[in-house]
C-alpha positions in Angstrom: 69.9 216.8 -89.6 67.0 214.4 -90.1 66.9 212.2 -93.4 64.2 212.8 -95.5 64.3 208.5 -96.5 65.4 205.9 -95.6 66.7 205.2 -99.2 66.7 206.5 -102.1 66.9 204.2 -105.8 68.4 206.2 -108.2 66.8 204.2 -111.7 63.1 203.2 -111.6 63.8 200.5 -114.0 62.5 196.9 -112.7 65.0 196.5 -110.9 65.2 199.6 -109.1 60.9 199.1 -108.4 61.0 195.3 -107.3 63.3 196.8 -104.9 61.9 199.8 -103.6 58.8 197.5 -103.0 60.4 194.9 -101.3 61.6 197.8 -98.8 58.6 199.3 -98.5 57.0 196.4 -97.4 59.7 195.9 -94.9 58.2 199.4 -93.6 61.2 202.1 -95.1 60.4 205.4 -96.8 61.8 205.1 -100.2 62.5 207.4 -103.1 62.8 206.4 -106.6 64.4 208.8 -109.2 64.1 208.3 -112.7 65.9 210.7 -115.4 63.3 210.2 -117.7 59.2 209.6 -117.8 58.0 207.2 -115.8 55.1 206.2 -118.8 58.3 205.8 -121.2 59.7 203.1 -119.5 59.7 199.7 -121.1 59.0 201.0 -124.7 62.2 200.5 -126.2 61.4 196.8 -125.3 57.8 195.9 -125.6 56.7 192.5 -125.4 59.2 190.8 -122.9 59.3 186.9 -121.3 59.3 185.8 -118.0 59.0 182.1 -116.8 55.6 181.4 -115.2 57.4 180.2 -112.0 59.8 183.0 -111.7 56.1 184.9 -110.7 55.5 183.1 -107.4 59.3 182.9 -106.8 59.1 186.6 -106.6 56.4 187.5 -104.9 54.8 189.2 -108.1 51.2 188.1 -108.9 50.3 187.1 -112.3 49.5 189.2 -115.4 46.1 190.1 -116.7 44.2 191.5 -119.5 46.3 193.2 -122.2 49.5 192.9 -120.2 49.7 189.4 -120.8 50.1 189.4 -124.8 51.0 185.3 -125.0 51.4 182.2 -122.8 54.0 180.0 -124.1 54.7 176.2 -123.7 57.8 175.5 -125.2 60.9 176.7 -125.9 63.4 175.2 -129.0 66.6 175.6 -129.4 67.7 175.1 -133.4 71.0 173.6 -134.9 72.0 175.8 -137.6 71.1 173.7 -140.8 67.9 174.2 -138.8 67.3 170.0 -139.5 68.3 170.0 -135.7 66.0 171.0 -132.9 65.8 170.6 -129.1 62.2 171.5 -127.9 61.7 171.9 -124.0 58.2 172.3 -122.0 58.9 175.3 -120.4 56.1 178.1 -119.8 56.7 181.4 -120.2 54.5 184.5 -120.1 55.2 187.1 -122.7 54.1 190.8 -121.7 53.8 194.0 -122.5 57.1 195.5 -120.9 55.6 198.9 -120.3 52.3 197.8 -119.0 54.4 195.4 -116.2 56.6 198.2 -115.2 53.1 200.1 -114.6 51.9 197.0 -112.5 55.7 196.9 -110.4 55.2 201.0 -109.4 51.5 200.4 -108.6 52.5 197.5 -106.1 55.1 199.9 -105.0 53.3 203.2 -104.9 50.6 201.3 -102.5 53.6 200.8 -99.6 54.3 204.0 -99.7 57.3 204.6 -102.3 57.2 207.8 -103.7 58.7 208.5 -107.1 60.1 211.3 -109.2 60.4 211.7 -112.7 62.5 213.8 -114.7 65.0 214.1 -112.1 68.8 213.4 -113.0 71.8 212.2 -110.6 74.2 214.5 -110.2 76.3 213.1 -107.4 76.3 212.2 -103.8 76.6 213.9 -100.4 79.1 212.5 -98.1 79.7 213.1 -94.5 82.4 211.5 -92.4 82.8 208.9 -95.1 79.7 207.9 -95.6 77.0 208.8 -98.2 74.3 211.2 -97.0 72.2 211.8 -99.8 72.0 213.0 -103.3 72.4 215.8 -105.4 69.6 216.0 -108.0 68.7 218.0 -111.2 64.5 218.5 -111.9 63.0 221.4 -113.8 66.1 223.6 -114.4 67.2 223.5 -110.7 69.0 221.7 -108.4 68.7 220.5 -105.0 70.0 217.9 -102.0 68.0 214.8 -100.8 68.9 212.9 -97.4 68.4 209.2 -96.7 70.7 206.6 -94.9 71.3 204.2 -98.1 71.5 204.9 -101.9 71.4 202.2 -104.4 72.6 202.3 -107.8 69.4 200.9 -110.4 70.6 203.0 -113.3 70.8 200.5 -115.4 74.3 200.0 -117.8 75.3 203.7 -117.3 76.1 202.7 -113.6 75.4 206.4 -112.8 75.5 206.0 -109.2 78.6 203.3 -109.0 80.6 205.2 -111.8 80.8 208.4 -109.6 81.9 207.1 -106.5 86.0 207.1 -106.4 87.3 203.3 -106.4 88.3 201.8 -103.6 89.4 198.2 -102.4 85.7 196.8 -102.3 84.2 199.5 -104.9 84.7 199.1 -109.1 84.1 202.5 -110.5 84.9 201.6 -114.2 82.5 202.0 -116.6 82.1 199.1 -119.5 84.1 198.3 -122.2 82.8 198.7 -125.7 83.6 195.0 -126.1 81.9 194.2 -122.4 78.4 195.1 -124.4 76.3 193.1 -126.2 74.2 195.1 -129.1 70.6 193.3 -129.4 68.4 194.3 -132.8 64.9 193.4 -132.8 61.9 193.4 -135.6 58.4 193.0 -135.0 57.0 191.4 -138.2 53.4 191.6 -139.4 51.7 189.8 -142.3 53.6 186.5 -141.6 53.9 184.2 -144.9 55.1 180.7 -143.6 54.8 178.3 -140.5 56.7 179.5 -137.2 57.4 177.5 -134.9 55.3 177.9 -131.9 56.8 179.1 -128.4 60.3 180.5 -128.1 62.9 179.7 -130.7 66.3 180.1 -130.0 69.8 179.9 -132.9 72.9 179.8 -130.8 75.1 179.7 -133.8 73.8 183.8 -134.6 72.9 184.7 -130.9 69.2 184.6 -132.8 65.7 184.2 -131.1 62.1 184.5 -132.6 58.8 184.8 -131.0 55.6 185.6 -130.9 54.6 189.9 -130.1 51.8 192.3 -130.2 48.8 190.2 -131.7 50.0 188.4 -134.4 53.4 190.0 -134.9 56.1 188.0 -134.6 59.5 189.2 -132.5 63.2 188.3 -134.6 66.0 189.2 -132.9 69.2 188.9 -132.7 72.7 190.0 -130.3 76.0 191.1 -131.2 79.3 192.2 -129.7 80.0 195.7 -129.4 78.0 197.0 -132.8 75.0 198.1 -134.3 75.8 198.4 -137.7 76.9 194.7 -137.5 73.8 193.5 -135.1 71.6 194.5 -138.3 73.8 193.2 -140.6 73.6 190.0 -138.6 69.8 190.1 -138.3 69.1 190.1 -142.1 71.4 187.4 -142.1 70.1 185.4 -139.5 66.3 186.5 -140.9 66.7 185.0 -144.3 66.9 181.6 -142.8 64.1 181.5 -140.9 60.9 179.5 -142.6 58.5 182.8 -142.2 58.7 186.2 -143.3 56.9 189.0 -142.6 57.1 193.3 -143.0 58.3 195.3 -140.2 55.8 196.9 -137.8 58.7 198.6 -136.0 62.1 198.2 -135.0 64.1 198.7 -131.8 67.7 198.2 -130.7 69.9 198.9 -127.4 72.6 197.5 -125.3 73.1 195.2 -122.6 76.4 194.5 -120.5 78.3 191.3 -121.1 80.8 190.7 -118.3 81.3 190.4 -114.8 80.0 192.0 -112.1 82.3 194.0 -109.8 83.6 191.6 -107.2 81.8 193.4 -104.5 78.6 194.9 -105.0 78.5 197.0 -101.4 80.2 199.6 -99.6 79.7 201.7 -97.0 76.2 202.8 -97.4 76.2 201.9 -101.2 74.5 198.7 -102.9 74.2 198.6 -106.4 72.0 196.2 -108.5 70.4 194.7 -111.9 72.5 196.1 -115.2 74.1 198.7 -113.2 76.0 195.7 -112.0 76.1 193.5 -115.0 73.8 190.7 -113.6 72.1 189.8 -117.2 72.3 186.2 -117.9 75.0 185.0 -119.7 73.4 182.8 -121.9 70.6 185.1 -123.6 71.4 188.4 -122.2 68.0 188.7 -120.6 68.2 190.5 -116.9 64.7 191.1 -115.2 64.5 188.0 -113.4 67.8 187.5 -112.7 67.8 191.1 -111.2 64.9 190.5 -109.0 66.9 187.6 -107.3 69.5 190.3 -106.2 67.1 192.6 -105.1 65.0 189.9 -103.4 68.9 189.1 -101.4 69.3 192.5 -101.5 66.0 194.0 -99.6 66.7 192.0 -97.2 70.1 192.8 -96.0 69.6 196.0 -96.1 66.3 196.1 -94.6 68.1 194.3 -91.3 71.0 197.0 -91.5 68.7 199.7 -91.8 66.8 198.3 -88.6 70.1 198.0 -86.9 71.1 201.4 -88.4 74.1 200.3 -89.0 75.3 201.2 -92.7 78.7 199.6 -92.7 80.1 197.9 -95.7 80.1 195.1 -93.1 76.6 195.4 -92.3 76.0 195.1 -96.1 78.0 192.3 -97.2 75.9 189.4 -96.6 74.1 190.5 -99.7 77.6 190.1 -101.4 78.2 186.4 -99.7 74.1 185.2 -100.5 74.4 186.2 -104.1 78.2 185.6 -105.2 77.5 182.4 -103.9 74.8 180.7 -105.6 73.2 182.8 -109.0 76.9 184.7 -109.1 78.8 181.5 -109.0 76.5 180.1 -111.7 76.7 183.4 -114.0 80.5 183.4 -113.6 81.4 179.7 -115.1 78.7 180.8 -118.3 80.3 184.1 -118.5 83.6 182.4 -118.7 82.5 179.1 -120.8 79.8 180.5 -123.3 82.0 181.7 -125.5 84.2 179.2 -126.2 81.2 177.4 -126.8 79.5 180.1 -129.5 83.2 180.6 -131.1 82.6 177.2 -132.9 82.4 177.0 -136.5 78.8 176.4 -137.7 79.5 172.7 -138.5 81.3 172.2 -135.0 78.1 173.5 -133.7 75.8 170.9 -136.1 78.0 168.3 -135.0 77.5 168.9 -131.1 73.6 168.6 -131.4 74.6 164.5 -132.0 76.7 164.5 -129.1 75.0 162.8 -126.1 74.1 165.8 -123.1 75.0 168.7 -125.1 71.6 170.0 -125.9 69.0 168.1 -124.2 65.3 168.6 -123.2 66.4 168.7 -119.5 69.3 171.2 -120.2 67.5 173.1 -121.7 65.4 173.8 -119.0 68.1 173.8 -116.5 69.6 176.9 -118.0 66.9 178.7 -118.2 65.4 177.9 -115.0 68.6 177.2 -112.7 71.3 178.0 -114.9 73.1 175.5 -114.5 74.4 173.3 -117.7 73.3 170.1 -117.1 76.3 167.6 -118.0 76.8 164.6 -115.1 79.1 162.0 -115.1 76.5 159.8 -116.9 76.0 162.2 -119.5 79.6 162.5 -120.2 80.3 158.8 -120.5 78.1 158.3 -123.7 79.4 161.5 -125.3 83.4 161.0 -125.1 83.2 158.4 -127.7 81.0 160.3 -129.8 83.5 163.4 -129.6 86.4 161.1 -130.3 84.3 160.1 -133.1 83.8 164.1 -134.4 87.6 164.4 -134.2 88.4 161.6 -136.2 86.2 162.2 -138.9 86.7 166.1 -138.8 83.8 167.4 -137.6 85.0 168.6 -134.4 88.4 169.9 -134.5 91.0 169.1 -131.6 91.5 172.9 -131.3 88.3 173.5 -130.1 87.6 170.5 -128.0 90.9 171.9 -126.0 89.6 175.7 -125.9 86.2 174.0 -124.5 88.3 172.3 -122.1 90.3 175.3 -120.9 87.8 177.1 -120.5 85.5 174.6 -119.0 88.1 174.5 -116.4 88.7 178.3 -115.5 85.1 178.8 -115.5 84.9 175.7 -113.3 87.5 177.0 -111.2 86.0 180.7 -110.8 82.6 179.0 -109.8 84.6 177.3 -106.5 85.9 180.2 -106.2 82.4 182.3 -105.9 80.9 179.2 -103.9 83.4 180.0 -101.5 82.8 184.4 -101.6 84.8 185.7 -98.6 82.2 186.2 -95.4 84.1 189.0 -94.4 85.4 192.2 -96.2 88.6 191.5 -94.2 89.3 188.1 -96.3 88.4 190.1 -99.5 91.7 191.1 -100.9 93.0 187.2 -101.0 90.0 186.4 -102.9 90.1 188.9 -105.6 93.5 188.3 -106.7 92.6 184.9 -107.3 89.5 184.9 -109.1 91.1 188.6 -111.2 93.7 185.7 -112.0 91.1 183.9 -113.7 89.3 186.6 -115.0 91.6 187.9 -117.2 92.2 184.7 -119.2 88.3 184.2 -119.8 88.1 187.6 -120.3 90.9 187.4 -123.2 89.1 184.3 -124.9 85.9 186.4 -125.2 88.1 189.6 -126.1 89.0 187.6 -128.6 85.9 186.0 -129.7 84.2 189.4 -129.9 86.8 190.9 -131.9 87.0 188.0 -134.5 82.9 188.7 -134.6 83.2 192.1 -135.6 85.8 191.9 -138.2 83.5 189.3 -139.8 80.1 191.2 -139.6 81.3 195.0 -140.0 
């Protein structure tokens, strides 16, 4: 029986449109389900950020009109006495979430990509191993779509990967409660005060502010695992801030916090963007580092699908050309940032004096390459400074060790992702090793998250 697509995208989130696009152009009919409206999307969110040179990176050309709500130069990252500040050059473009979604399934729509709205996953077809379609719900009825490839874009429900039965090289498992991050946001009007301009970030609360709609101003905040304590956190964290302002409106939601599965293909499978936890580690954001999976990912497949050849094998390179480069980077700050944030508020003063720990040119490492940026250099001029902390009290030897644990398993999971297996044969070897390491990070945030939640709830 002839297939209807080539593939079908079940989410049409943005990482589930960049996607379809970057097919399309490649010259594959794709389908694009989406359980909800297509005009909803975004509106949870609202005004979002992207880095200016993430645009031409990606292929994507640059906003206009009332999409683009702000262009901002500088990003700040705040000690929390808030006498403390790192500010960065760093242009971003803040935009109107639903407006850019519009933009992503124009550009799509144009090479062809058809979408449906209102149409739920219910499963897939299989034959002789392989998937062969879907099984879909729209208007009270059901009915069976072909195509050679489905990808998971459903965003944290994993609707797609959850339903498949686990195997070696497939994680079914949904996330954890305490794998979530809860993010509360406020858009402020009538501002009393002086914000600082640009994007203002408070490590110490998981904090941001920045500018929104006009002249409302964006104050957010993240938290592990809980609403009730993510508000509780955010008047907190908004008392300290040197404005103030009414809510306009509020939203809230959650994004994933942990790793990814270890392999992100199988046999006519791929999965991408939250549906495979690829958010960055540092501020929970997950557009841009989605389109860099999808950008590996559209290509991969579009060779298999050329070759028709649908094989987990045919599939891995994606694995290998993500795992190894933004996947090696995410693991070591999935495994390190907490150690980091788990500092008391004074430890946390203290390391803003401390030679290469926040610095203009880290700053904008992180965000840009993710990378922290600490060379040898760097780390000469601050040892004596940290022997100094210790001495004096303001850094306490427990936590300079748990930084230096954990600075060496998530050093030691990065190797191990630099060096992602290039066959699925060499795959089992691998995972026990880095699950080795993943469970003692995974225990130090466990930990962290809990020790959060008993103080904010």
């Amino acid at each position: 029986m002839a297939h209807e697509f080539d593939v079908i995208i079940v989410g049409a989130g943005t990482s589930g449109t960049f996607l379809s696009w970057k097919l399309a152009e490649a010259g594959f009919r794709c389908l694009v389900l989406e359980k909800g409206k297509l005009e909803s999307l975004g509106r949870t969110i609202g005004p979002f950020h992207m880095e200016e040179p993430a645009f031409e990176r990606f292929g994507i050309p640059l906003p206009r009109g009332s999409e683009l709500l702000h262009r901002l130069e500088t990003i700040t990252m705040w000690s929390p006495s808030g006498e403390r500040r790192v500010t960065a050059r760093l242009v971003t473009l803040d935009m109107d979430k639903p407006a850019f979604m519009k933009r992503l399934r124009g550009y799509a729509a144009e090479r062809g990509v058809e979408f449906r709205e209102e149409t739920e996953f219910l499963g897939l077809m299989r034959e002789k191993g392989f998937p062969a379609g879907v099984k879909v719900r729209a208007g009270g009825s059901e009915s069976e779509l072909r195509c050679r490839l489905v990808v998971d874009a459903s965003g944290l429900r994993g609707a797609v990967r959850t339903g498949v039965p686990a195997s070696p090289w497939w994680e079914s498992d949904p996330p954890a409660e305490l794998d979530t991050l809860v993010v509360y946001m406020e858009s402020w009007k009538d501002l009393e005060g002086e914000a600082n301009p640009g994007i203002n970030s408070y490590l110490h609360l998981q904090g941001w502010y920045a500018p929104g709609y006009g002249r409302e101003m964006i104050v957010g905040v993240g938290m592990p695992a809980s609403l009730e304590g993510a508000r509780r956190r955010h008047r907190v964290f908004a008392s300290t801030l040197p404005f103030r302002g009414k809510p306009a409106w509020s939203t809230e939601g959650r994004v994933p916090y942990r790793r990814p599965p270890l392999s992100l293909v199988d046999n006519g499978l791929l999965v991408v963007g939250d549906a495979a936890f690829m958010n960055k580690p540092f501020s929970g954001e997950g557009v841009t580092s989605s389109f860099t999976a999808c950008h590996i990912a559209s290509e991969v497949a579009a060779e298999a699908l050329a070759c028709d050849d649908l094989t987990r094998e045919a599939l891995w390179p994606y694995n290998v050309r993500y795992f190894r480069d933004q996947g090696a980077k995410f693991a070591y700050l999935t495994a390190f940032m907490p150690a980091l944030v788990s500092l008391s508020l004074p430890e946390i003063e203290f390391l803003y004096t401390v030679p290469g720990i926040f610095s203009e040119e880290g700053t904008v490492s992180l965000n840009l390459n993710y990378e922290m940026k600490s060379g040898p250099e760097e780390m000469k001029k601050a040892l004596p400074v940290l022997a100094k902390g210790i001495a004096s009290g303001k850094l306490r030897p427990a936590s300079l060790a748990r930084m230096a644990v954990m600075g060496a398993t998530a050093a030691a999971l990065r190797r191990l992702y630099e060096g992602y297996p290039e066959h699925p044969a060499a795959f089992g070897h691998w995972a026990d090793k880095v699950l080795a390491l993943w469970r003692r990070a995974d225990g130090t945030r466990h930990r962290y998250f809990r020790r959060v939640l008993e103080e904010w709830s």
